[in-house]
PDB file of N, CA, C and O in Angstrom:
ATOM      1  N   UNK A   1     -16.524   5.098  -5.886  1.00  0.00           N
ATOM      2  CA  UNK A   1     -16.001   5.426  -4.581  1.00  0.00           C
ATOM      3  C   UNK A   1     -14.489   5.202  -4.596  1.00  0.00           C
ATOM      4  O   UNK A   1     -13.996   4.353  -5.338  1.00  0.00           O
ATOM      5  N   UNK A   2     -13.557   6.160  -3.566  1.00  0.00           N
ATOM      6  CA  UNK A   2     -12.238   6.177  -3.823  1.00  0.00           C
ATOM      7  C   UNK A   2     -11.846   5.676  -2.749  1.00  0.00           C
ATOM      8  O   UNK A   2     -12.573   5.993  -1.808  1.00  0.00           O
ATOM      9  N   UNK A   3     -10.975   5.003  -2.477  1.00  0.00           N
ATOM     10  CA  UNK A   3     -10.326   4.425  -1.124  1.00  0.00           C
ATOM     11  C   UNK A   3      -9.086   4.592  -0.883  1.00  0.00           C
ATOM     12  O   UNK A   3      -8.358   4.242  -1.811  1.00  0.00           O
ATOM     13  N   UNK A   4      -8.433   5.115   0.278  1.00  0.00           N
ATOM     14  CA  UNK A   4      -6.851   4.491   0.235  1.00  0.00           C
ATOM     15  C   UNK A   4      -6.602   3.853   0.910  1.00  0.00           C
ATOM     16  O   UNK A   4      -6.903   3.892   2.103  1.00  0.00           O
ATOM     17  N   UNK A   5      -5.692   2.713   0.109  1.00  0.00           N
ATOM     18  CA  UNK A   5      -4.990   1.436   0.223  1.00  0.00           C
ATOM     19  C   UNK A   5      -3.373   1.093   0.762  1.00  0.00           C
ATOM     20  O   UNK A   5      -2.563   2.011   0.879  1.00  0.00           O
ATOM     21  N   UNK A   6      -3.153   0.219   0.951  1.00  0.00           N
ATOM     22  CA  UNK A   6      -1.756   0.258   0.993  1.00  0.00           C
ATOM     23  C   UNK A   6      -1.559  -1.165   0.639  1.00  0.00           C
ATOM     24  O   UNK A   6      -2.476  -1.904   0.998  1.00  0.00           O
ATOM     25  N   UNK A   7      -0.729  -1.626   0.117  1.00  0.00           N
ATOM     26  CA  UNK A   7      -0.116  -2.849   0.052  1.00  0.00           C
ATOM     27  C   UNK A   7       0.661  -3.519   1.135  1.00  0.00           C
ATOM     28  O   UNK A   7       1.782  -3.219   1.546  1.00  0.00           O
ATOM     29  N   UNK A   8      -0.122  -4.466   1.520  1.00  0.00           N
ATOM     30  CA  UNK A   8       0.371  -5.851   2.690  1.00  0.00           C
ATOM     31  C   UNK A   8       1.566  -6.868   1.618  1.00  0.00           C
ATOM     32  O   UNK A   8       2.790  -6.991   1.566  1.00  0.00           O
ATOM     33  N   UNK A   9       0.645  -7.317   1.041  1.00  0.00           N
ATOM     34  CA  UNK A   9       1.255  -8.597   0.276  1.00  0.00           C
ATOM     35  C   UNK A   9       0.745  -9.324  -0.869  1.00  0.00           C
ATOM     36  O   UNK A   9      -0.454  -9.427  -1.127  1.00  0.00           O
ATOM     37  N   UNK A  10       1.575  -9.764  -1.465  1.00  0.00           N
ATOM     38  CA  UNK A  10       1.566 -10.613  -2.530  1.00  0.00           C
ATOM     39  C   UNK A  10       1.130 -11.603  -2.624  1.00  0.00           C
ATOM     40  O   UNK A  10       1.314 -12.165  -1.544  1.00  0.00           O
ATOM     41  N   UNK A  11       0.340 -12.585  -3.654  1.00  0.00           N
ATOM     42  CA  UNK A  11      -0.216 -13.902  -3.063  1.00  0.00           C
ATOM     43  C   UNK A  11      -0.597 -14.370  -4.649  1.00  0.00           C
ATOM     44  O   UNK A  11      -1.787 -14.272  -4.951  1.00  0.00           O
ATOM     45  N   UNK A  12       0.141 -14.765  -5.458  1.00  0.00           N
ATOM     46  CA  UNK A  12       0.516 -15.047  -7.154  1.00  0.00           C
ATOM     47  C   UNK A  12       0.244 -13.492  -7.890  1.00  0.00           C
ATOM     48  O   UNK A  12       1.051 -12.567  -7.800  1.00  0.00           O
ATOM     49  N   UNK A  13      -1.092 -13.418  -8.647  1.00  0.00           N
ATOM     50  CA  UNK A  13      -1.656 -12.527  -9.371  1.00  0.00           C
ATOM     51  C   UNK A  13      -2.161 -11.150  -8.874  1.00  0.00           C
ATOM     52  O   UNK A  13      -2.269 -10.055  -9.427  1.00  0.00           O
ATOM     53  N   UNK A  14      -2.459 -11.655  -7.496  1.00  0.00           N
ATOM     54  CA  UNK A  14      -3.207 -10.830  -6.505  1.00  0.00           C
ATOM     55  C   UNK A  14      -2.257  -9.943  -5.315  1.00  0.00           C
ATOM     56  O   UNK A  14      -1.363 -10.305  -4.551  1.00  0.00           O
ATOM     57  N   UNK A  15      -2.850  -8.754  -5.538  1.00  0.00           N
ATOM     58  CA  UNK A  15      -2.365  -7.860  -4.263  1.00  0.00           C
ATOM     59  C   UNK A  15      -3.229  -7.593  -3.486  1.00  0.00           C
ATOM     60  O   UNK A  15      -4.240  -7.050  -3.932  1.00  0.00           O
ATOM     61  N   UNK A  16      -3.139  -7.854  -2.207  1.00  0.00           N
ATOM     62  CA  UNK A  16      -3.496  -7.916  -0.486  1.00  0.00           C
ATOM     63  C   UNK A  16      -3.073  -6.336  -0.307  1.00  0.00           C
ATOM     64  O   UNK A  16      -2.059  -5.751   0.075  1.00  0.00           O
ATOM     65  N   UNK A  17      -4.553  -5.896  -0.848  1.00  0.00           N
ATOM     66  CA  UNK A  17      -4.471  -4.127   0.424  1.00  0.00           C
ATOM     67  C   UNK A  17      -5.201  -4.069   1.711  1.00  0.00           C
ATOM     68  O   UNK A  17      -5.969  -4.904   2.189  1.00  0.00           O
ATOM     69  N   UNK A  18      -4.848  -3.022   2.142  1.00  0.00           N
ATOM     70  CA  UNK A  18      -5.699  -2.827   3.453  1.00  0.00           C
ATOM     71  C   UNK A  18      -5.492  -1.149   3.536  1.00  0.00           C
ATOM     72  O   UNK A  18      -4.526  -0.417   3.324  1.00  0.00           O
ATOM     73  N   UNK A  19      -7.191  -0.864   4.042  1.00  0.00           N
ATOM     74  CA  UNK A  19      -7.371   0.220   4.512  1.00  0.00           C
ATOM     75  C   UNK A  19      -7.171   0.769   5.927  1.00  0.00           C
ATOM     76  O   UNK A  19      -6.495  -0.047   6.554  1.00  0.00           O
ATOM     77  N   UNK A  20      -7.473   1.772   6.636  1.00  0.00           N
ATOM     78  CA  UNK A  20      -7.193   2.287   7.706  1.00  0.00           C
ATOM     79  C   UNK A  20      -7.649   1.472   8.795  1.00  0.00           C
ATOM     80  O   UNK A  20      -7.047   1.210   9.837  1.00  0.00           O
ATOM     81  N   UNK A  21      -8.980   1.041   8.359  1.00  0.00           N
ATOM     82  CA  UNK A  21      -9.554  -0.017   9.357  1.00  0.00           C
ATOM     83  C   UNK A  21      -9.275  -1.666   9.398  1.00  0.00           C
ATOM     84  O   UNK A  21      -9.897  -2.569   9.958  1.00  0.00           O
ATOM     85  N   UNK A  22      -8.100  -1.670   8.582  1.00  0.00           N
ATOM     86  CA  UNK A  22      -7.146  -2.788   8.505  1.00  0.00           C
ATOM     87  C   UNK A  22      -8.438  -3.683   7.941  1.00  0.00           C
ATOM     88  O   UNK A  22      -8.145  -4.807   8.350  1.00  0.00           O
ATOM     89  N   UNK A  23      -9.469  -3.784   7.361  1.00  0.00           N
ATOM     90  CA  UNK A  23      -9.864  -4.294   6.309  1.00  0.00           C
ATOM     91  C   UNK A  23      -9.380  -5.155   4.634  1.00  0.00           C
ATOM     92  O   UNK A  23      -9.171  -4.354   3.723  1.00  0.00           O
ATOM     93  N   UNK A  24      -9.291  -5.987   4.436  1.00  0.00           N
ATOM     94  CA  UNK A  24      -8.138  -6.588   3.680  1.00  0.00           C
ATOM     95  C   UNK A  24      -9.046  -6.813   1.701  1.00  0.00           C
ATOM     96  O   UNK A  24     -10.036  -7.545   1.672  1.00  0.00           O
ATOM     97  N   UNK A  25      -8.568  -6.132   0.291  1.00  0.00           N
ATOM     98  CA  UNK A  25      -9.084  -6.460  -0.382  1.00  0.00           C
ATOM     99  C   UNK A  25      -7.952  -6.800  -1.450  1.00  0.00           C
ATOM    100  O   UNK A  25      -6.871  -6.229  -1.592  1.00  0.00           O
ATOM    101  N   UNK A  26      -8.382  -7.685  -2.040  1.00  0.00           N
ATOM    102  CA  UNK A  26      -7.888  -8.919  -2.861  1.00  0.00           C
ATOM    103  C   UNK A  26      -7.805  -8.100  -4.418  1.00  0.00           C
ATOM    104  O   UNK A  26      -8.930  -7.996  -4.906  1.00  0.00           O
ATOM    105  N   UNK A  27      -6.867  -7.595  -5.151  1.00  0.00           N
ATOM    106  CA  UNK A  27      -6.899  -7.018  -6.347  1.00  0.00           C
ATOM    107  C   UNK A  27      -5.929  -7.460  -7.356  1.00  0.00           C
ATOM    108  O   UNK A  27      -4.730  -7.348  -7.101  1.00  0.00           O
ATOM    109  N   UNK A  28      -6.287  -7.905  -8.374  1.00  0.00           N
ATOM    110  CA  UNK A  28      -5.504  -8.142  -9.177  1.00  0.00           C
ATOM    111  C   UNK A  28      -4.551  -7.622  -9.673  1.00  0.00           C
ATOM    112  O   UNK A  28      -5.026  -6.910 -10.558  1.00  0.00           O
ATOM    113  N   UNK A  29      -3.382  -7.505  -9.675  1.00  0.00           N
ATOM    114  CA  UNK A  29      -2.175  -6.927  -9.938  1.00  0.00           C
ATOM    115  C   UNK A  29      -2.275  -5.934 -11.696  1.00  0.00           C
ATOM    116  O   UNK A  29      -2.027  -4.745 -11.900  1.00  0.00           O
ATOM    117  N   UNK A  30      -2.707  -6.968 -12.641  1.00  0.00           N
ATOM    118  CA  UNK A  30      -2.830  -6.244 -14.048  1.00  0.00           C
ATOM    119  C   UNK A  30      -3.257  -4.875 -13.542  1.00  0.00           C
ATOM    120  O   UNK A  30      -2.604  -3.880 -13.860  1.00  0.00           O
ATOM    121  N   UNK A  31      -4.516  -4.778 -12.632  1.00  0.00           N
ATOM    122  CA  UNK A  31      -5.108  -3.362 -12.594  1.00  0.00           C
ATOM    123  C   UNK A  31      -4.320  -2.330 -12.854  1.00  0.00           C
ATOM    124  O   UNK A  31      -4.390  -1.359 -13.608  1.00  0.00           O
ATOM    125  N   UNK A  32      -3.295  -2.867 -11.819  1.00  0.00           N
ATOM    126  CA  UNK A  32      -2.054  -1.714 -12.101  1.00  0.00           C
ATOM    127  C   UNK A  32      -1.061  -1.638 -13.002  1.00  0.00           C
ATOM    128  O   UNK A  32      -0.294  -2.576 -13.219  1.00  0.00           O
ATOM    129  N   UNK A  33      -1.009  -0.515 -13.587  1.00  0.00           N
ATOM    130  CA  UNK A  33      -0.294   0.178 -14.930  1.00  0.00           C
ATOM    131  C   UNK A  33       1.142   0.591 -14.290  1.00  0.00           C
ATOM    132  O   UNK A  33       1.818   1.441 -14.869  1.00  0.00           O
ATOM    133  N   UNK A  34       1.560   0.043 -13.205  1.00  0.00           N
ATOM    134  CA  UNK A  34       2.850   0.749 -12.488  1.00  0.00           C
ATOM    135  C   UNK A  34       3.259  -0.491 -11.371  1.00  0.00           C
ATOM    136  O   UNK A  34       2.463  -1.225 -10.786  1.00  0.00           O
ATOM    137  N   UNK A  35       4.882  -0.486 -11.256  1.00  0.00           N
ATOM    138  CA  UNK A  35       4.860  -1.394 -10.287  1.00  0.00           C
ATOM    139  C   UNK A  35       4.705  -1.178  -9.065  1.00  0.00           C
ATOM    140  O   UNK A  35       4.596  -0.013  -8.683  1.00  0.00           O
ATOM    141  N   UNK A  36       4.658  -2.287  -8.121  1.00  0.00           N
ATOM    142  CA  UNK A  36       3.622  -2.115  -7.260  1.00  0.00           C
ATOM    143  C   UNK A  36       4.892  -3.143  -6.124  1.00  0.00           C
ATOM    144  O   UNK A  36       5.586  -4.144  -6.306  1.00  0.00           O
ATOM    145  N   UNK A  37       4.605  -2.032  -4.774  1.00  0.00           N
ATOM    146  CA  UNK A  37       5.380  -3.027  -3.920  1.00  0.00           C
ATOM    147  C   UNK A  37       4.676  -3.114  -2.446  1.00  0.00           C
ATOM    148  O   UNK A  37       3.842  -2.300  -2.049  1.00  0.00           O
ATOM    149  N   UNK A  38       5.084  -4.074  -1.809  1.00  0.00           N
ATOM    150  CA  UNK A  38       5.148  -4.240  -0.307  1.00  0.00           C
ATOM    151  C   UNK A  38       4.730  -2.964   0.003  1.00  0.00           C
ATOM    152  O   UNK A  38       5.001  -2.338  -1.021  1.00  0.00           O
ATOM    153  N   UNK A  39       4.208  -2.153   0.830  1.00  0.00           N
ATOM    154  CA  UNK A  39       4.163  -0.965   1.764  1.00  0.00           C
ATOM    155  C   UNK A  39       3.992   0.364   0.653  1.00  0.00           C
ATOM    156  O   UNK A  39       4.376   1.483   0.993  1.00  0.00           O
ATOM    157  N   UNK A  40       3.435   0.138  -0.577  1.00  0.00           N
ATOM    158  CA  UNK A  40       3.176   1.508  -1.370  1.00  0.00           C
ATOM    159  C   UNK A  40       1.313   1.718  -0.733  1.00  0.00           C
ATOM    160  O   UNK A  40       0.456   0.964  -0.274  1.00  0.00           O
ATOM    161  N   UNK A  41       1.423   3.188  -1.061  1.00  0.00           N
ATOM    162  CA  UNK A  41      -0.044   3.780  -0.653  1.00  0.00           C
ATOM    163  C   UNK A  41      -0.389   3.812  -1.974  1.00  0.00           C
ATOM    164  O   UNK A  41       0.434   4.034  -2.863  1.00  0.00           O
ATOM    165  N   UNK A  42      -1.959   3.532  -2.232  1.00  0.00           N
ATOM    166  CA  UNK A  42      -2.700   3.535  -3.336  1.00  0.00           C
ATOM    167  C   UNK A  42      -4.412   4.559  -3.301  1.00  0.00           C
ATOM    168  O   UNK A  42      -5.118   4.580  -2.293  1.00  0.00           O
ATOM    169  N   UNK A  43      -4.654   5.057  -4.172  1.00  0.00           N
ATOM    170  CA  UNK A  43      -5.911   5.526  -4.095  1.00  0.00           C
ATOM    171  C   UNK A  43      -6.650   4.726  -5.666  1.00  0.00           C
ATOM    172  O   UNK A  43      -6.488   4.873  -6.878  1.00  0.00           O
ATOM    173  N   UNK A  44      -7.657   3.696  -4.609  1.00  0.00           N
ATOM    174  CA  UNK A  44      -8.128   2.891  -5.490  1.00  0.00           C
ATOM    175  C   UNK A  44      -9.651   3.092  -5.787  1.00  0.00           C
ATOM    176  O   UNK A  44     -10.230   3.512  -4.785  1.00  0.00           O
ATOM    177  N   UNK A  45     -10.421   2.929  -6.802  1.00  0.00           N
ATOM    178  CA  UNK A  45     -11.448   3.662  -7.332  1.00  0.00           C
ATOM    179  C   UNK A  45     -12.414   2.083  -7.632  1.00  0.00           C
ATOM    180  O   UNK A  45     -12.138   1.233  -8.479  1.00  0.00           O
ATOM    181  N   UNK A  46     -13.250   2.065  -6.924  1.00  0.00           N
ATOM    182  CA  UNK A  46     -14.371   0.769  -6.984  1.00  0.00           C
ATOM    183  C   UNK A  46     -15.434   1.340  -7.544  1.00  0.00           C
ATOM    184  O   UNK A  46     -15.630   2.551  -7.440  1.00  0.00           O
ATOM    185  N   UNK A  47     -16.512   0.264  -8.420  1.00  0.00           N
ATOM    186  CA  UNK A  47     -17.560   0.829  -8.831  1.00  0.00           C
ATOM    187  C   UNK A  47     -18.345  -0.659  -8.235  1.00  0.00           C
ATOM    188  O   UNK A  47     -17.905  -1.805  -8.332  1.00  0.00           O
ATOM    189  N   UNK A  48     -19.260  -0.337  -7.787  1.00  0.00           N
ATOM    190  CA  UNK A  48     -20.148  -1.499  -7.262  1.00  0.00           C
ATOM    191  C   UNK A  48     -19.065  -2.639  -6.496  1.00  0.00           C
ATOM    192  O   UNK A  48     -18.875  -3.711  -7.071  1.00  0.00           O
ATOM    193  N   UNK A  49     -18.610  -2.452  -5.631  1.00  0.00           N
ATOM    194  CA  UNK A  49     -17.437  -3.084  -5.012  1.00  0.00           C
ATOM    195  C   UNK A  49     -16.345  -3.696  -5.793  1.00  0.00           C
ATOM    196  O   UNK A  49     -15.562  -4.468  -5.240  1.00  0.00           O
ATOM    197  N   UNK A  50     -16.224  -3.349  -7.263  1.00  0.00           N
ATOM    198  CA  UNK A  50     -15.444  -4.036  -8.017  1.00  0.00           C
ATOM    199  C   UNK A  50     -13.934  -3.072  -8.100  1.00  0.00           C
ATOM    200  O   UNK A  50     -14.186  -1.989  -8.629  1.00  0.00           O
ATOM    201  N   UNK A  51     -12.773  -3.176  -7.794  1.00  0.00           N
ATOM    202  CA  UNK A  51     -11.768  -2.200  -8.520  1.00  0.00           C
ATOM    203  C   UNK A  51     -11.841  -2.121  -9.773  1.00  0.00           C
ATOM    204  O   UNK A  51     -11.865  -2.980 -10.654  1.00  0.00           O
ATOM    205  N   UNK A  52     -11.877  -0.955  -9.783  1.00  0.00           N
ATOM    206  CA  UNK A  52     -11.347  -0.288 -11.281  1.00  0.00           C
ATOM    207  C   UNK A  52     -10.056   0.613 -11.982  1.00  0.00           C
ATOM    208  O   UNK A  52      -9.739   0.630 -13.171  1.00  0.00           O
ATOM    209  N   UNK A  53      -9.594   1.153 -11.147  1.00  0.00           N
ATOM    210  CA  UNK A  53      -8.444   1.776 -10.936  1.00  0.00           C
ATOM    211  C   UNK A  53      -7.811   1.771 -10.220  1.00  0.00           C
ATOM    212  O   UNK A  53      -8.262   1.240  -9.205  1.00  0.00           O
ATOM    213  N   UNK A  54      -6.397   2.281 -10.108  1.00  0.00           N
ATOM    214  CA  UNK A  54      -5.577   2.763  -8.961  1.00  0.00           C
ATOM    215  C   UNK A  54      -4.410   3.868  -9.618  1.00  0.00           C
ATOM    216  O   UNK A  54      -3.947   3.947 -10.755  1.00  0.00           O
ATOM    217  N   UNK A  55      -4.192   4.565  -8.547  1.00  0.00           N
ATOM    218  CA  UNK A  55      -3.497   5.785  -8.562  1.00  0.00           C
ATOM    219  C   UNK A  55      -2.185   5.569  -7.748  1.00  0.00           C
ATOM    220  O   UNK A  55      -2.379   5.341  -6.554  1.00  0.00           O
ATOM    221  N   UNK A  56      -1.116   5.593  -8.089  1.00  0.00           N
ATOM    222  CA  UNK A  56       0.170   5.440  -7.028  1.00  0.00           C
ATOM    223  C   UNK A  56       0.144   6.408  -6.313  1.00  0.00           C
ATOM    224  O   UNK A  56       0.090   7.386  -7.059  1.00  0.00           O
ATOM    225  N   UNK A  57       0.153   6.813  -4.970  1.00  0.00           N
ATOM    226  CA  UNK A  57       0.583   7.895  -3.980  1.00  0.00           C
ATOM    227  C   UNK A  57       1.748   7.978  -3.712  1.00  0.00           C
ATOM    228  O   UNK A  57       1.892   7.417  -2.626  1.00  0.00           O
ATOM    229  N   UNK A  58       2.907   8.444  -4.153  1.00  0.00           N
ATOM    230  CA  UNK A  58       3.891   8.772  -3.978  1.00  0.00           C
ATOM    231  C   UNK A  58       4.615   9.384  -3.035  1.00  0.00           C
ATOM    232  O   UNK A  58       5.778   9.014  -2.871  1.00  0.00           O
ATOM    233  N   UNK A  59       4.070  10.433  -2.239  1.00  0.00           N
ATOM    234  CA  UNK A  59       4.155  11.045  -1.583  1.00  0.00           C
ATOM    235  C   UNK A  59       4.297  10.340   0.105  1.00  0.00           C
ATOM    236  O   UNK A  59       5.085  10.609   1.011  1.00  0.00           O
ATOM    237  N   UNK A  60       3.285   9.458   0.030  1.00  0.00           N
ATOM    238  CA  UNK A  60       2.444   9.272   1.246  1.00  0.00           C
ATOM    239  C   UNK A  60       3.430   7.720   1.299  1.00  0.00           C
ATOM    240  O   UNK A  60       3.799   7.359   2.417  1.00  0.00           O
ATOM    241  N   UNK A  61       3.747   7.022   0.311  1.00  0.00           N
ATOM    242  CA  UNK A  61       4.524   6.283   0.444  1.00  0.00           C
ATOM    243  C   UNK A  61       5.686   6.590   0.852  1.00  0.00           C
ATOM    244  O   UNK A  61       6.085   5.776   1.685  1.00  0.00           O
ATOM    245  N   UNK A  62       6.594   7.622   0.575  1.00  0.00           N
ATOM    246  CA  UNK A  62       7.972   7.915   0.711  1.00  0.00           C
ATOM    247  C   UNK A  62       7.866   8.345   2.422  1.00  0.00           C
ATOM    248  O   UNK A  62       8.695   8.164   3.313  1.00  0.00           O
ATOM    249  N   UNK A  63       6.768   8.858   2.463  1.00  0.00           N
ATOM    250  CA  UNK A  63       6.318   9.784   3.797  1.00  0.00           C
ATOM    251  C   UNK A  63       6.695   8.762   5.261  1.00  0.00           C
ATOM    252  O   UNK A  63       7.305   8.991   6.305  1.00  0.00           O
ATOM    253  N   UNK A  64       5.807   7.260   4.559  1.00  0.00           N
ATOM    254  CA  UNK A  64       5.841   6.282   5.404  1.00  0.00           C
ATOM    255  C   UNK A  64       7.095   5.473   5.683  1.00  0.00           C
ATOM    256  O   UNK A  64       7.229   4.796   6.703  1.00  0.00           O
ATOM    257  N   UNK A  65       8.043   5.584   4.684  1.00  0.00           N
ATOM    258  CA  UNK A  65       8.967   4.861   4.094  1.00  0.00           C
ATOM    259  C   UNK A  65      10.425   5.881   5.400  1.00  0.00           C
ATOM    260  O   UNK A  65      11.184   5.308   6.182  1.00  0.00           O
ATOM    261  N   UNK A  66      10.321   7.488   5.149  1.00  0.00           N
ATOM    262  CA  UNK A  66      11.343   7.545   5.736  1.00  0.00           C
ATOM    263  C   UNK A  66      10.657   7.749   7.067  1.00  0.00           C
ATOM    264  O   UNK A  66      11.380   8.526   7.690  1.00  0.00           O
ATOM    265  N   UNK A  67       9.865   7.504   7.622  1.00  0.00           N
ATOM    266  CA  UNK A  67       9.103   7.398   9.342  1.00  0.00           C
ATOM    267  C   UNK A  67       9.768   5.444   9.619  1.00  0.00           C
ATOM    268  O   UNK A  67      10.112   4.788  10.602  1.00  0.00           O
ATOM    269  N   UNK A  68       9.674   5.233   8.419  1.00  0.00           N
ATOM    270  CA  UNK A  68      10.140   3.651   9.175  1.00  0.00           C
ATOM    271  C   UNK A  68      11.333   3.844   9.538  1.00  0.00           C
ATOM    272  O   UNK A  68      11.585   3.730  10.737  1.00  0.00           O
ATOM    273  N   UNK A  69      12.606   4.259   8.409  1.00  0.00           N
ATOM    274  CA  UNK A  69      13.978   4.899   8.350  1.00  0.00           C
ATOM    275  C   UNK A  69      14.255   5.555   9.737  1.00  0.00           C
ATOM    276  O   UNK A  69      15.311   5.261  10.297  1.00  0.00           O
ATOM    277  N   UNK A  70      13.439   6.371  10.298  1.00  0.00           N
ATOM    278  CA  UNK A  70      13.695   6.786  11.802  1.00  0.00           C
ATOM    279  C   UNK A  70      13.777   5.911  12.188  1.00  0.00           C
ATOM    280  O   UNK A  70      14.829   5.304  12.393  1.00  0.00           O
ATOM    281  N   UNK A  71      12.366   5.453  12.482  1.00  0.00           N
ATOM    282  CA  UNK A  71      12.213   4.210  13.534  1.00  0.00           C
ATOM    283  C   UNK A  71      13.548   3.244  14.101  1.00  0.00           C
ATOM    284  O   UNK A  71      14.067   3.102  15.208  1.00  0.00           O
ATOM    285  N   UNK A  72      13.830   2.622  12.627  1.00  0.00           N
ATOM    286  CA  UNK A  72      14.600   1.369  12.670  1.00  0.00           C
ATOM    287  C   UNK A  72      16.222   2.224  13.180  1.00  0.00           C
ATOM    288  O   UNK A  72      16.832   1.700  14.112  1.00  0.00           O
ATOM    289  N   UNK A  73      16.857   3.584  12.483  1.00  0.00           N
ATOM    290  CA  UNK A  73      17.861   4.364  12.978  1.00  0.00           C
ATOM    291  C   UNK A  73      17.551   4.217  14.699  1.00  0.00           C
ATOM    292  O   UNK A  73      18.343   3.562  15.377  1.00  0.00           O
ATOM    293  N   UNK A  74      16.710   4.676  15.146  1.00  0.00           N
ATOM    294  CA  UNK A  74      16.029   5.449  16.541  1.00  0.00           C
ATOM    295  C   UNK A  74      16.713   3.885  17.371  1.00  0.00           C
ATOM    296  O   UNK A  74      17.681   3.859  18.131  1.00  0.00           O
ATOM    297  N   UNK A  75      15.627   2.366  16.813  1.00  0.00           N
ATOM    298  CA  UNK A  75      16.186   1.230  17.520  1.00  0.00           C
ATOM    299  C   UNK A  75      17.894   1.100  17.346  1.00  0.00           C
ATOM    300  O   UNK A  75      18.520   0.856  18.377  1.00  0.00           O
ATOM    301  N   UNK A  76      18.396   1.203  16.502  1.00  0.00           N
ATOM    302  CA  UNK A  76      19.716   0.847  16.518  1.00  0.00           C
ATOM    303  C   UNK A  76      20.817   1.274  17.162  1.00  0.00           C
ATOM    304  O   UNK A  76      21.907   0.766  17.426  1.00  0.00           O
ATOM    305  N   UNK A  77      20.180   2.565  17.408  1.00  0.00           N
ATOM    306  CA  UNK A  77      20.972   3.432  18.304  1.00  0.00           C
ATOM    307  C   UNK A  77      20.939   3.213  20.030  1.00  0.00           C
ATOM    308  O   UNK A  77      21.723   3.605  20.894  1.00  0.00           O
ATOM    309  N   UNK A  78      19.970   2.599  20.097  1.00  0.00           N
ATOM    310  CA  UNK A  78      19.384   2.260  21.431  1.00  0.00           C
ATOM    311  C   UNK A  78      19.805   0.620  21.873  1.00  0.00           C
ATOM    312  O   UNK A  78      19.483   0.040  22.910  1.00  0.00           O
ATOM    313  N   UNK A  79      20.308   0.296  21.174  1.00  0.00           N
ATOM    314  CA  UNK A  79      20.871  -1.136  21.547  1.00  0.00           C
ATOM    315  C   UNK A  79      22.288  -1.175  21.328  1.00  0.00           C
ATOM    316  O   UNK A  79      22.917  -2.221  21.489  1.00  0.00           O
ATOM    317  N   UNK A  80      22.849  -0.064  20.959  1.00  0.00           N
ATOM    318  CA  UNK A  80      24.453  -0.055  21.425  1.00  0.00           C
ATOM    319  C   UNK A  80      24.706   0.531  23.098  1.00  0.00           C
ATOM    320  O   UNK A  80      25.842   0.588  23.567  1.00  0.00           O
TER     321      UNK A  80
END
């Protein structure tokens, strides 16, 4: 089964994702073959609830990344 993830946080070895339903799973960092940050989207591949893979989403990260870039522009402008 495939899921997408996103990265919350860090916590030593382990990366803190969460899905849409803000559900929180605990994955070991080695899994990933790529670095891995704060707020990246992941499509992660479980077999019997275990991870087994992950896929970087690139797209969907940058996507989210310049919607924050508004955001935070949008506030700054609004408090001068």
């Amino acid at each position: 089964m495939k899921k997408k993830l996103q990265t919350d946080r860090f916590e030593g070895d382990i990366a803190v994702l969460f899905d849409m339903e803000k559900n929180l799973y605990d994955v070991p960092k080695d899994l990933f073959g790529f670095e891995l940050h704060e707020g990246d989207y992941l499509e992660v591949t479980f077999e019997n609830g275990v991870p087994v893979s992950a896929v970087f989403l690139a797209e969907e990260t940058e996507a989210a990344r310049q919607k924050i870039r508004a955001l935070m522009a949008k506030m700054r402008r609004k408090k001068m």
